[in-house]
VOBA-1610 file (N, C-alpha, C; in pm, whole numbers, padded with zeros to 5 digits, always signed):
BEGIN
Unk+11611+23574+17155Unk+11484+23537+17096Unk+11504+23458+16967Unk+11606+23518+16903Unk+11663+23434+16791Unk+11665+23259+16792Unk+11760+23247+16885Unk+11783+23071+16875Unk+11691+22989+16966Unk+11567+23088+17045Unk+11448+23032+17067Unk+11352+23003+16948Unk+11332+23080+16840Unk+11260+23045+16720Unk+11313+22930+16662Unk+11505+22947+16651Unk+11509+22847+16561Unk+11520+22688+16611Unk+11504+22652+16756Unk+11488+22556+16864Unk+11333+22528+16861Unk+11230+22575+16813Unk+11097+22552+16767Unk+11063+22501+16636Unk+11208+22582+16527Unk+11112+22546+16399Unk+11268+22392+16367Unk+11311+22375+16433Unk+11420+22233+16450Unk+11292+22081+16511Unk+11256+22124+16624Unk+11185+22057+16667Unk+11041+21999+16587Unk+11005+22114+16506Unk+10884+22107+16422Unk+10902+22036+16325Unk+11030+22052+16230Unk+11058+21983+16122Unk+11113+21846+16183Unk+11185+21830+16310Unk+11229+21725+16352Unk+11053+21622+16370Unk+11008+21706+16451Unk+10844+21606+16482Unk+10803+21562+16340Unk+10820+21636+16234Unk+10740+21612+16114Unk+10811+21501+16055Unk+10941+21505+16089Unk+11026+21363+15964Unk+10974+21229+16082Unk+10994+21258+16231Unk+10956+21143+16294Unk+10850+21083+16224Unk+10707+21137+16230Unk+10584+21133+16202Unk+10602+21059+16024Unk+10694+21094+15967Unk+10635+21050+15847Unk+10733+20935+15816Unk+10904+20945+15862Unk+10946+20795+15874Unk+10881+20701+15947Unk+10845+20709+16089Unk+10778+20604+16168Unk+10642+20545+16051Unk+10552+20674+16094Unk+10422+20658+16052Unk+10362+20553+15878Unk+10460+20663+15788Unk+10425+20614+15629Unk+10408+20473+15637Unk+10569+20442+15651Unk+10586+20270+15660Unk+10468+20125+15774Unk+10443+20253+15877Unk+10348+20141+15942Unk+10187+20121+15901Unk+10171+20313+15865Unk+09991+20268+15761Unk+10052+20136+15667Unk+10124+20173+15588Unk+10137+20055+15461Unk+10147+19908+15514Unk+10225+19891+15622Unk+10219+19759+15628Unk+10097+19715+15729Unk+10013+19782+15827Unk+09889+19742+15834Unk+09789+19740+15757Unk+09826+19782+15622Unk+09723+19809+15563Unk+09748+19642+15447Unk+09891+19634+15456Unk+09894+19524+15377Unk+09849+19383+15401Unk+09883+19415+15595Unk+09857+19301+15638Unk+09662+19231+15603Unk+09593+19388+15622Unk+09432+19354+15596Unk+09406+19406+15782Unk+09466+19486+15760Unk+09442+19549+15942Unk+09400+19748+15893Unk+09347+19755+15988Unk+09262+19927+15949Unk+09413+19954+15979Unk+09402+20049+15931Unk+09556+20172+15924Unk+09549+20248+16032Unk+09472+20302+16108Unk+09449+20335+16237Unk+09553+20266+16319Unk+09562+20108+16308Unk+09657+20096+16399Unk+09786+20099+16394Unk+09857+20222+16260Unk+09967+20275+16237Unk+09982+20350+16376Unk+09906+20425+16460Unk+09898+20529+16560Unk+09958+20422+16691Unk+09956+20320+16670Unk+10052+20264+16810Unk+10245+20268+16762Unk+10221+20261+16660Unk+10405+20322+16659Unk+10418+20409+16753Unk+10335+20570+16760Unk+10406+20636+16865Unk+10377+20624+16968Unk+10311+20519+17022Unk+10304+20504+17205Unk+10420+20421+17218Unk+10522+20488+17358Unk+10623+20400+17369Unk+10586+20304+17433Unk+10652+20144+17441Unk+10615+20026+17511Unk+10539+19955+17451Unk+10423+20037+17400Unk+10295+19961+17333Unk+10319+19899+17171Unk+10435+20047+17152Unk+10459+19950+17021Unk+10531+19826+16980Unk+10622+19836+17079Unk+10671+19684+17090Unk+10635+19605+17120Unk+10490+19586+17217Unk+10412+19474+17204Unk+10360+19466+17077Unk+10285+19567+17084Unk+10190+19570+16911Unk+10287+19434+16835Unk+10406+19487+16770Unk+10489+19482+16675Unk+10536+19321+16691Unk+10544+19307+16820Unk+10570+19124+16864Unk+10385+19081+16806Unk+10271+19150+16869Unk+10146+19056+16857Unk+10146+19061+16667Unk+10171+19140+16614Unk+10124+19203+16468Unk+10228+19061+16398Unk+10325+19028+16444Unk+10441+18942+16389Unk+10388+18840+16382Unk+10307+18792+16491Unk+10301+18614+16500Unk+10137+18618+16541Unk+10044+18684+16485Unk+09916+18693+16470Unk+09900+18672+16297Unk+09758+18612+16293Unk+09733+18544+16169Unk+09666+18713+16098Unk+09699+18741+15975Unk+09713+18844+15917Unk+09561+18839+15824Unk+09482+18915+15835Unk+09389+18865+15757Unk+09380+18863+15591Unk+09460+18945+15530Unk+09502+18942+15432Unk+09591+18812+15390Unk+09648+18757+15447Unk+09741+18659+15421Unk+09641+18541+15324Unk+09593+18524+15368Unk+09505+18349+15306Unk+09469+18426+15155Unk+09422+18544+15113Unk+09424+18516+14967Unk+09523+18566+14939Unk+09642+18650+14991Unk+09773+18638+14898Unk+09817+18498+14880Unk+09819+18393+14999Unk+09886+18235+14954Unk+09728+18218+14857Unk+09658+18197+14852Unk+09622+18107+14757Unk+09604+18161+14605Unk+09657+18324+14612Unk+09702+18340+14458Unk+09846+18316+14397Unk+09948+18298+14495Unk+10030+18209+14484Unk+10039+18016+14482Unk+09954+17998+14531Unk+09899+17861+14545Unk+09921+17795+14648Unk+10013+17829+14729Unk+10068+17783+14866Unk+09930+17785+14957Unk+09992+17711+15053Unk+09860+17633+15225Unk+10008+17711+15341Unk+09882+17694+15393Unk+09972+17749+15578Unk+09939+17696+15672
//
């Protein structure tokens, strides 16, 4: 019964670091891009996030146009 508990609370702390390495970093950068943070939650669908992550790359960012024009740069 022993190394059944501790095979639960491995897995728990393991789910929890997934959840917050994957997760932290993808709210922030949808959020930077000017995209709802909600769509941090396709990191954990497998397949989907690698589309996501190709469309999110080479899709026009809505945030982008006033970061360049407080730098002064055109696109």
């Amino acid at each position: 019964m022993d190394n059944y508990m501790i095979e639960i609370a491995a897995f728990a702390v393991g789910s929890i670091l997934y959840f917050v390495i994957l997760g932290v970093p993808a709210v922030q950068i949808a959020h930077k891009a000017g995209y709802s943070r909600f769509w941090a939650l396709i990191v954990f669908v497998p397949l989907i996030n690698l589309i996501m992550l190709w469309a999110f790359a080479f899709a026009r960012w809505p945030a982008l146009p006033s970061y360049q024009q407080n730098l002064g740069g055109s696109r």
